[in-house]
VOBA-1610 file (N, C-alpha, C; in pm, whole numbers, padded with zeros to 5 digits, always signed):
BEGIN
Unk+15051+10184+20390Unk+15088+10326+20401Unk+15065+10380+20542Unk+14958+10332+20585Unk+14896+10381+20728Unk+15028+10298+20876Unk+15071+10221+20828Unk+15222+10104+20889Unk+15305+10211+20938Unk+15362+10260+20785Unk+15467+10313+20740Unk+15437+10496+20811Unk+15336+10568+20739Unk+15330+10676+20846Unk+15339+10636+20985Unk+15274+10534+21065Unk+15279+10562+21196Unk+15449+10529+21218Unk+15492+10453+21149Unk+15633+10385+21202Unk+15733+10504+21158Unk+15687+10613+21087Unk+15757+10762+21053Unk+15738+10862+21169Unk+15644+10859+21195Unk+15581+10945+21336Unk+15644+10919+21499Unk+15690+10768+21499Unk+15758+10745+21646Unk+15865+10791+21603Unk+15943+10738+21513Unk+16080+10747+21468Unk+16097+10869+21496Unk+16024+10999+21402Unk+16080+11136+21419Unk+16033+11247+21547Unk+15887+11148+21633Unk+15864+11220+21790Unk+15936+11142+21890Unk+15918+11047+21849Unk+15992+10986+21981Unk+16136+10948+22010Unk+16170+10817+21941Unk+16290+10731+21880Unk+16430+10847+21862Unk+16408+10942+21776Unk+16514+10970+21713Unk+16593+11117+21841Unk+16436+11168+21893Unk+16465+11277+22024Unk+16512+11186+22104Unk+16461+11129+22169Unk+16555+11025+22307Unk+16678+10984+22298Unk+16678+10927+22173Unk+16850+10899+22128Unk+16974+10995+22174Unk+16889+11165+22122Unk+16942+11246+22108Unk+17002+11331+22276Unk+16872+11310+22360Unk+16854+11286+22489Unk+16960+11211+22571Unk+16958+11093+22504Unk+17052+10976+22543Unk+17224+11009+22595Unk+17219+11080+22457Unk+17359+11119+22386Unk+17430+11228+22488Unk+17317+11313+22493Unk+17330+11469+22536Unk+17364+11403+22671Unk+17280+11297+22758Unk+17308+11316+22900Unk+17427+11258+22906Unk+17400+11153+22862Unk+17558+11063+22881Unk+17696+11130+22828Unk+17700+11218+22772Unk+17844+11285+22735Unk+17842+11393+22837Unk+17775+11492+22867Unk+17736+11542+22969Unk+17803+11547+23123Unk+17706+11386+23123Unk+17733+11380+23256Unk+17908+11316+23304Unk+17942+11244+23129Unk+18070+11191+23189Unk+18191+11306+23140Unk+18117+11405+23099Unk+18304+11510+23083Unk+18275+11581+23252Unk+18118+11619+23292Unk+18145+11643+23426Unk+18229+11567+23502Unk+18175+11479+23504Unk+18292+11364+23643Unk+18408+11386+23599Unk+18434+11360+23467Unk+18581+11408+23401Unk+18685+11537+23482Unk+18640+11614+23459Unk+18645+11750+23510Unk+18679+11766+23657Unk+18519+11695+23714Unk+18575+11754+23835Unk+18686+11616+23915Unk+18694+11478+23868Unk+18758+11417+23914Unk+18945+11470+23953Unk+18909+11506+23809Unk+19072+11600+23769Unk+19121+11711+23858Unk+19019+11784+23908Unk+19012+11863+23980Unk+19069+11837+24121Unk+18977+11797+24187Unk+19000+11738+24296Unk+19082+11607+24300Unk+19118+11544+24208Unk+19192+11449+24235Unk+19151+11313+24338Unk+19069+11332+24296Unk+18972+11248+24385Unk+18894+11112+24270Unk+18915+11044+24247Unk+18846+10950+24153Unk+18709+10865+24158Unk+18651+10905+24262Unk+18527+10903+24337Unk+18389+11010+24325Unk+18470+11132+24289Unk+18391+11276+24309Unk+18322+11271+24163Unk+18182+11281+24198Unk+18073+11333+24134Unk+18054+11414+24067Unk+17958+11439+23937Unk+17888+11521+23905Unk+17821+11616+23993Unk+17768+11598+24061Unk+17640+11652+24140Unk+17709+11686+24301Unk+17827+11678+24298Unk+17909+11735+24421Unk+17897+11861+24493Unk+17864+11928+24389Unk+17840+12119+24435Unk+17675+12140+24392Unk+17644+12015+24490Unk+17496+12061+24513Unk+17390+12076+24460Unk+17420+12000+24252Unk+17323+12043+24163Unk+17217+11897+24164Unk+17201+11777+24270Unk+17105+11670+24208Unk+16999+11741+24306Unk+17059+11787+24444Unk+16935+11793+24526Unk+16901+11965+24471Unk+16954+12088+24453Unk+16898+12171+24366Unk+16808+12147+24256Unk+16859+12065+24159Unk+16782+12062+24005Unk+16597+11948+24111Unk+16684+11895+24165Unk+16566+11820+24232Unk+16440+11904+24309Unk+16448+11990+24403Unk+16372+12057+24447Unk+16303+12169+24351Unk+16372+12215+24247Unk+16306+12293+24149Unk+16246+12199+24051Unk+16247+12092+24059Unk+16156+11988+24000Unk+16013+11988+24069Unk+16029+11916+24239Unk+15951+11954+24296Unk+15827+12037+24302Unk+15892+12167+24296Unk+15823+12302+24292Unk+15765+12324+24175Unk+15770+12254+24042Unk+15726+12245+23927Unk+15558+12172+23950Unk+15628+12071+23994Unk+15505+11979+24027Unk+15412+12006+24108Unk+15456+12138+24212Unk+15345+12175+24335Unk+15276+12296+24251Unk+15328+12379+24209Unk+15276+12517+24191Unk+15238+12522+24054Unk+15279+12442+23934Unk+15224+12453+23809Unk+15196+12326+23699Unk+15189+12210+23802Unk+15143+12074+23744Unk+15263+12014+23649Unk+15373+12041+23673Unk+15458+11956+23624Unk+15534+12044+23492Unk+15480+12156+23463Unk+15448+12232+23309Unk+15605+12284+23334Unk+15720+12245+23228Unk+15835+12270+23219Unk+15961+12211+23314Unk+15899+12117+23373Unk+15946+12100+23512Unk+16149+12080+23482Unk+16175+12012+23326Unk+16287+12004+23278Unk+16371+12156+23291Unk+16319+12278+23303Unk+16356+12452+23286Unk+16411+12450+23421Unk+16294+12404+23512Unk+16317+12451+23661Unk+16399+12379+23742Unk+16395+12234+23672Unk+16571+12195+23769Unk+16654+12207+23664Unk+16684+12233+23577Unk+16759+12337+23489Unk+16840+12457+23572Unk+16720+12526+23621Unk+16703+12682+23708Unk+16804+12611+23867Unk+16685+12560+23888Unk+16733+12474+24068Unk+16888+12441+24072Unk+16937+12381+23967Unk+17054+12294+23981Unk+17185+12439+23966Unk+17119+12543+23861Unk+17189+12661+23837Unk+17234+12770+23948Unk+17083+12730+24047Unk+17117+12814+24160Unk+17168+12775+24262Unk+17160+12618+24271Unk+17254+12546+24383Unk+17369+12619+24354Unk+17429+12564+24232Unk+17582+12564+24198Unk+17654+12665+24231Unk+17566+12784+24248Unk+17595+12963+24221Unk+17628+12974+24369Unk+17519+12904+24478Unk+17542+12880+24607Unk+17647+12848+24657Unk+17660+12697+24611Unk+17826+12630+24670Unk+17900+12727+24653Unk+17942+12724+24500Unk+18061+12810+24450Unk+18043+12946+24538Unk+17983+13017+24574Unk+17994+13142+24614Unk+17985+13119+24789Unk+17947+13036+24850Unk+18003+12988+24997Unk+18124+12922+24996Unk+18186+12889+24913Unk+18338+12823+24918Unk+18429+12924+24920Unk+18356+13050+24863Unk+18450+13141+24899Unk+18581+13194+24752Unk+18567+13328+24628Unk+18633+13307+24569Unk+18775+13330+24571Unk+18797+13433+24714Unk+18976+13402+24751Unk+19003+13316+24825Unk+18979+13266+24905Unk+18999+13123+25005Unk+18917+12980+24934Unk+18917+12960+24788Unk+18847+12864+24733Unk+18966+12718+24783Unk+18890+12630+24797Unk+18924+12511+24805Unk+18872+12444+24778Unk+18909+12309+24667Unk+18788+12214+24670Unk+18762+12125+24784Unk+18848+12106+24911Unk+18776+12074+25041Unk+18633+12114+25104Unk+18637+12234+25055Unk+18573+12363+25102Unk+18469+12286+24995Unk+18495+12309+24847Unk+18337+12300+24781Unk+18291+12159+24788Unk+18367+12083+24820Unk+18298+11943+24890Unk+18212+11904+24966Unk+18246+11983+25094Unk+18146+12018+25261Unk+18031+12104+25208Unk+18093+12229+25137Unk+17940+12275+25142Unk+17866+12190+25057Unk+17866+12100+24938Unk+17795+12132+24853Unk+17732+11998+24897Unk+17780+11899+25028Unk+17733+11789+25073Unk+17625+11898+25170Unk+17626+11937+25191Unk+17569+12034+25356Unk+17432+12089+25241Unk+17458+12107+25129Unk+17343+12184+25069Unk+17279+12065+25014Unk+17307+11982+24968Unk+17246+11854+24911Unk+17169+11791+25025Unk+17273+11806+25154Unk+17164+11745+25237Unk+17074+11838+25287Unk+17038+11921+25285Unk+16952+12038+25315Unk+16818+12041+25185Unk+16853+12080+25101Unk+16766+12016+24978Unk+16673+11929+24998Unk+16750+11825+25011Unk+16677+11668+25009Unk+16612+11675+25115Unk+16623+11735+25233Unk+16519+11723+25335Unk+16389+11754+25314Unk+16404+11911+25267Unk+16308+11945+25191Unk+16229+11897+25077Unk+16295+11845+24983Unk+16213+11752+24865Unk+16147+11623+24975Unk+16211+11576+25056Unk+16119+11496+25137Unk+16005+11517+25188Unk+16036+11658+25262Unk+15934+11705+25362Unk+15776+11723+25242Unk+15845+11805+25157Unk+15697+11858+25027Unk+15618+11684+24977Unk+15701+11578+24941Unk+15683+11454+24914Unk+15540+11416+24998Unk+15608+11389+25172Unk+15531+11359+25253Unk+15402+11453+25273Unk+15420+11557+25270Unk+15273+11661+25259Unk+15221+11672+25170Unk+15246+11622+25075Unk+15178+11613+24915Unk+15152+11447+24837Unk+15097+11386+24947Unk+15044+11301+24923Unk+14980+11244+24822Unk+14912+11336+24740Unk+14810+11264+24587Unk+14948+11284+24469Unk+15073+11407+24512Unk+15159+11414+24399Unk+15278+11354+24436Unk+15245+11231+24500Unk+15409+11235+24552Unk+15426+11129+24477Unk+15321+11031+24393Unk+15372+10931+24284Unk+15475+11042+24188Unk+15377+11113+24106Unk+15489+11189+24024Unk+15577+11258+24034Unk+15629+11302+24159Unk+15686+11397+24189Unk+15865+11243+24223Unk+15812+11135+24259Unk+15898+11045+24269Unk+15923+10988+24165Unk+15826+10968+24061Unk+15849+10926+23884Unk+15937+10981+23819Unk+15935+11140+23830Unk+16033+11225+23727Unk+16128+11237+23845Unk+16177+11249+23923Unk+16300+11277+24005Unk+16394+11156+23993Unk+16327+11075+23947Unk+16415+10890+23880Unk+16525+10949+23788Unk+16457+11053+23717Unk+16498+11081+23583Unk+16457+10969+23474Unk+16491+11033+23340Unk+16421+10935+23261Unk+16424+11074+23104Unk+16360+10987+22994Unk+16377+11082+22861Unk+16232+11063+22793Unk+16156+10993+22851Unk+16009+10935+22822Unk+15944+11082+22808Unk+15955+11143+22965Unk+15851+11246+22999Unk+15940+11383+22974Unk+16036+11367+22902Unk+16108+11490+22937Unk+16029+11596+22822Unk+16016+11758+22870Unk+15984+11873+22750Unk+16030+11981+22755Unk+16164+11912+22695Unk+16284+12006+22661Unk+16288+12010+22521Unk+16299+12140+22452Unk+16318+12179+22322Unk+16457+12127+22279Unk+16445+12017+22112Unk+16547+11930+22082Unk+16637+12054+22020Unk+16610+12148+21973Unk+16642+12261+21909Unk+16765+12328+21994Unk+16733+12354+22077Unk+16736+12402+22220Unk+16856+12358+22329Unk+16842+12225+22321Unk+16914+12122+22352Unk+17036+12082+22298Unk+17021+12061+22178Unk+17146+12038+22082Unk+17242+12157+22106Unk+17172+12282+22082Unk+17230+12395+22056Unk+17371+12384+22239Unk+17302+12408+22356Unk+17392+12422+22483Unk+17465+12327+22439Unk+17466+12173+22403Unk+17518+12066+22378Unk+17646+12098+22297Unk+17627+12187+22194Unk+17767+12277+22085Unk+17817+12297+22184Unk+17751+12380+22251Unk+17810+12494+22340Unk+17917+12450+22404Unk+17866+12391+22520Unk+17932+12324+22590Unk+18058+12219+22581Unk+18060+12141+22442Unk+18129+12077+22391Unk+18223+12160+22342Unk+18221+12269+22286Unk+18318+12364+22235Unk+18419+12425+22386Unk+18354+12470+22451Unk+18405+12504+22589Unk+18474+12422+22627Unk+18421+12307+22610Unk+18486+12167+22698Unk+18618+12146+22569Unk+18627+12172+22466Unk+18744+12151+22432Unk+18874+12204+22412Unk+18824+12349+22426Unk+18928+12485+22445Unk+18994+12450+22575Unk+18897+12382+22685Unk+18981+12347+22846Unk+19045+12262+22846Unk+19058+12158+22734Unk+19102+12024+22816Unk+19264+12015+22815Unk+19342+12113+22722Unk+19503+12118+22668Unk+19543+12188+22906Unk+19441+12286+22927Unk+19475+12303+23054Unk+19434+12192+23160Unk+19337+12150+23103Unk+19278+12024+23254Unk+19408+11940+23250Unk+19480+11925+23154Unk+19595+11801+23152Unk+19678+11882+23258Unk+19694+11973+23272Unk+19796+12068+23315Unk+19787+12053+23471Unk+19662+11994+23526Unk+19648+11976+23655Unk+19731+11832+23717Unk+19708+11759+23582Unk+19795+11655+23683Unk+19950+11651+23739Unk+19999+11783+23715Unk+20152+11776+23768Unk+20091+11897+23953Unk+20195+11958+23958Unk+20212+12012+24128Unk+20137+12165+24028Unk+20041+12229+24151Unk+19994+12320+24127Unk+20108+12441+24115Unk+20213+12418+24193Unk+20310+12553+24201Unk+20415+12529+24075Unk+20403+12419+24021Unk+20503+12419+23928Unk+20392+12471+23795Unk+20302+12464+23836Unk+20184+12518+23694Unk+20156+12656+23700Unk+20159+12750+23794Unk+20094+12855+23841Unk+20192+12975+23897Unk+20165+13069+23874Unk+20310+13150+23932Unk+20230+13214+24091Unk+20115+13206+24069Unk+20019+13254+24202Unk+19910+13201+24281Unk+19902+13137+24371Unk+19782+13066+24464Unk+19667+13120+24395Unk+19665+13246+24370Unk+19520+13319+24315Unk+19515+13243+24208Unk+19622+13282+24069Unk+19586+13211+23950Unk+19509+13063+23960Unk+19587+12967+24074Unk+19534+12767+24040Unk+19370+12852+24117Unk+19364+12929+24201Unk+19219+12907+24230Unk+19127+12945+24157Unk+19165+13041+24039Unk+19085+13089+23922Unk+19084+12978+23827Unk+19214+12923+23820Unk+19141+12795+23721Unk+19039+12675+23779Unk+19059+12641+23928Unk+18981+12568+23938Unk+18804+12598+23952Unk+18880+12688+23985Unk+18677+12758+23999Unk+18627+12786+23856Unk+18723+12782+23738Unk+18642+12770+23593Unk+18587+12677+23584Unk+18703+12535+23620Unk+18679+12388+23607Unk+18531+12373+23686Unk+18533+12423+23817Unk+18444+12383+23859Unk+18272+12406+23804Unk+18250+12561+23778Unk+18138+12651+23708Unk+18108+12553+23570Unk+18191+12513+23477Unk+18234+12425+23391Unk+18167+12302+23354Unk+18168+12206+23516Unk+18096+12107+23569Unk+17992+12112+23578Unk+17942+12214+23656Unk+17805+12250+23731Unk+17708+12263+23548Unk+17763+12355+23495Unk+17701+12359+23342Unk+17683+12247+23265Unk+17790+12159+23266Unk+17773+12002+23206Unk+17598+11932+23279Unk+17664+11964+23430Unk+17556+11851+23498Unk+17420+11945+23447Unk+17357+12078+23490Unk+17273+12089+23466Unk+17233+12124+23340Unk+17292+12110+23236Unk+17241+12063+23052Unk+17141+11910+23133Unk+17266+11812+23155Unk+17231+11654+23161Unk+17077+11703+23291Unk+17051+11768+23360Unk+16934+11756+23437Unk+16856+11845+23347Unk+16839+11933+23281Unk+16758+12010+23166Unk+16715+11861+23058Unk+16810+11776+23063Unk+16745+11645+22942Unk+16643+11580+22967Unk+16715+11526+23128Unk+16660+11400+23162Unk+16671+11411+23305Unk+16679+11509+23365Unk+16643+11446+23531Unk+16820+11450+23589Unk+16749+11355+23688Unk+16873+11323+23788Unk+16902+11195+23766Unk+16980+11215+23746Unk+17041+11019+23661Unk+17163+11056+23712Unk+17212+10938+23844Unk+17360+10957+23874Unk+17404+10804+23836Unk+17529+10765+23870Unk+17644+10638+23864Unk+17742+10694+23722Unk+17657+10730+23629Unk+17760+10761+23476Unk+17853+10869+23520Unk+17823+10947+23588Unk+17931+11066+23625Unk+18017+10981+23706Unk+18074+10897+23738Unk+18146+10788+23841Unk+18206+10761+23748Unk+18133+10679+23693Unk+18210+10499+23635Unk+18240+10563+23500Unk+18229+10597+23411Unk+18284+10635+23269Unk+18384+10704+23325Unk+18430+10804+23372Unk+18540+10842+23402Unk+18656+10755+23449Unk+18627+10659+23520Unk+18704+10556+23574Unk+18747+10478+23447Unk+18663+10429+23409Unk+18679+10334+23310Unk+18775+10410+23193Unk+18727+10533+23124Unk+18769+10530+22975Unk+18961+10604+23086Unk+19003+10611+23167Unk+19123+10618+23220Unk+19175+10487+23219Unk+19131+10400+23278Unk+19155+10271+23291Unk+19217+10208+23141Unk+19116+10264+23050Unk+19165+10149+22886Unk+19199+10304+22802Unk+19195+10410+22827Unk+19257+10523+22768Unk+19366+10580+22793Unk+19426+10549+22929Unk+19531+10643+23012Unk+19499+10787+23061Unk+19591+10857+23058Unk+19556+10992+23164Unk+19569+11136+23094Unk+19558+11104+22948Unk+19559+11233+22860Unk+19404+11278+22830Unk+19353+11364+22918Unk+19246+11462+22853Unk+19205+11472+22712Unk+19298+11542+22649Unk+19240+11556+22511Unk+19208+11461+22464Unk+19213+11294+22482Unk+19204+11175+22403Unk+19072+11128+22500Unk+19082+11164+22614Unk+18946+11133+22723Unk+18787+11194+22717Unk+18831+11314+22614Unk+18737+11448+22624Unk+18690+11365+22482Unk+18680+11289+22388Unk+18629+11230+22324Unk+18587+11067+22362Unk+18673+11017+22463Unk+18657+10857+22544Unk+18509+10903+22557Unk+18535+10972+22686Unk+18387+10969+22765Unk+18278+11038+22710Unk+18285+11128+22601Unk+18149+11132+22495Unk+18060+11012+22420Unk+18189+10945+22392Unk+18128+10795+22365Unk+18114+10692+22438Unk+18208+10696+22531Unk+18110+10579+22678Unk+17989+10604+22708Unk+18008+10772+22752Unk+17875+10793+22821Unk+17756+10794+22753Unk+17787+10767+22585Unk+17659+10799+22521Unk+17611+10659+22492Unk+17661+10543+22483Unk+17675+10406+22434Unk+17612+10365+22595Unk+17642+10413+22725Unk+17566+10382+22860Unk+17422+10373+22858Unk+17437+10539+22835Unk+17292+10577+22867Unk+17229+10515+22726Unk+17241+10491+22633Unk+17191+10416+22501Unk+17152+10280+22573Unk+17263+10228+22600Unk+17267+10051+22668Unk+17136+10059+22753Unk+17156+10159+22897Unk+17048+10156+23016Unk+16928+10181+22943Unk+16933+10255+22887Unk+16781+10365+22863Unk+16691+10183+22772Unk+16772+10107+22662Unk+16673+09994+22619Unk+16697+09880+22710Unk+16747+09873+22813Unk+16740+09715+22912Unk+16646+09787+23025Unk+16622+09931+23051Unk+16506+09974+23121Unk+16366+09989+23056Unk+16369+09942+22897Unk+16231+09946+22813Unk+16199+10062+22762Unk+16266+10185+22788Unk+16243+10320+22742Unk+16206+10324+22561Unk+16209+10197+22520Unk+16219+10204+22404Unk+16289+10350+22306Unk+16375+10294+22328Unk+16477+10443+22270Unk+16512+10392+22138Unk+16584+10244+22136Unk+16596+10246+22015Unk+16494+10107+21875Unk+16431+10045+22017Unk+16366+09942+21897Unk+16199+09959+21980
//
């Protein structure tokens, strides 16, 4: 009996949240890349493009300097929220370009990261942990599963009302749009859109990049180029990834 409770107790604290963790980042992070690949047209372009790994990262940081780590999942939550608000609002919302939110949001990432360096190197006794959780990971994460699931609706619902228009990008913007203003209002949804995907996936688990890349590539590759059939591909690549990585890294997620 004493087996069986403890083997009830991982299952429903540990095992069954991480999974859930798992799920959340990896769908997450691959309708972002989704999104913004489409966007920009670029099949290379990132999640974390408009500035949210080195944002969510430094409000990690600052978790770890000023209040011992306590929520640190909220504050690059917060960090990654206020990058994004940054880019997007230096790109400019009548002269938007995604050229434009490219440069800045490389120019702010690298600005960031200097800083998460600089605090690293002066914080010497915290700079093991402060380099542990910035790995990302679902071990240490204390994010409410409640909580979690819930943006996870959210977001998934959002993400499916858009995707009949994300298809709409792959023809000529002027044959879609009767006004330069209108394509820049849609892309700056697409974009705000993204930024919300990525920082759910940094509220889970950190900064975990390559899945915002490669699932997008891939479920195009053996799916073709229809959205609505992709906006379910890459929920299940990305969740079957981060499932795959999370037990060949020992996270014991699922055995």
């Amino acid at each position: 009996n004493l087996d069986l409770n403890n083997k009830n107790i991982i299952l429903s604290y540990i095992r069954i949240p991480n999974i859930i963790r798992a799920i959340v980042t990896g769908s997450t992070l691959a309708l972002s890349g989704m999104i913004l690949q489409a966007v920009s047209k670029n099949p290379l372009a990132d999640p974390y493009l408009t500035g949210l790994s080195s944002g969510a990262g430094l409000g990690i940081v600052i978790s770890i300097l000023c209040f011992s780590s306590v929520n640190y999942s909220l504050f690059g939550f917060v960090g990654a929220i206020i990058s994004a608000i940054l880019v997007i609002s230096l790109s400019g919302f009548s002269k938007f370009t995604v050229t434009k939110l490219i440069l800045i949001g490389l120019s702010v990432n690298i600005l960031a990261s200097s800083v998460i360096s600089f605090l690293i190197l002066t914080n010497p006794d915290k700079a093991y942990a402060m380099t542990l959780i910035l790995t990302g990971g679902f071990s240490n994460a204390d994010v409410s599963d409640k909580l979690l699931v819930l943006l996870f609706i959210i977001a998934l619902i959002i993400c499916a009302l858009f995707m009949p228009k994300l298809n709409m990008l792959r023809l000529d913007s002027q044959l879609i749009f009767n006004t330069q203003k209108q394509a820049i209002k849609h892309n700056l949804l697409f974009v705000i859109l993204s930024a919300f995907l990525t920082s759910i996936s940094v509220f889970t688990a950190g900064i975990l990049g390559f899945v915002g890349i490669i699932i997008p590539l891939l479920s195009r590759i053996l799916f073709g180029n229809d959205y609505r059939i992709l906006f379910f591909v890459n929920i299940l690549l990305g969740s079957i990834m981060l499932l795959i990585s999370a037990n060949m890294n020992k996270l014991n997620i699922i055995y």
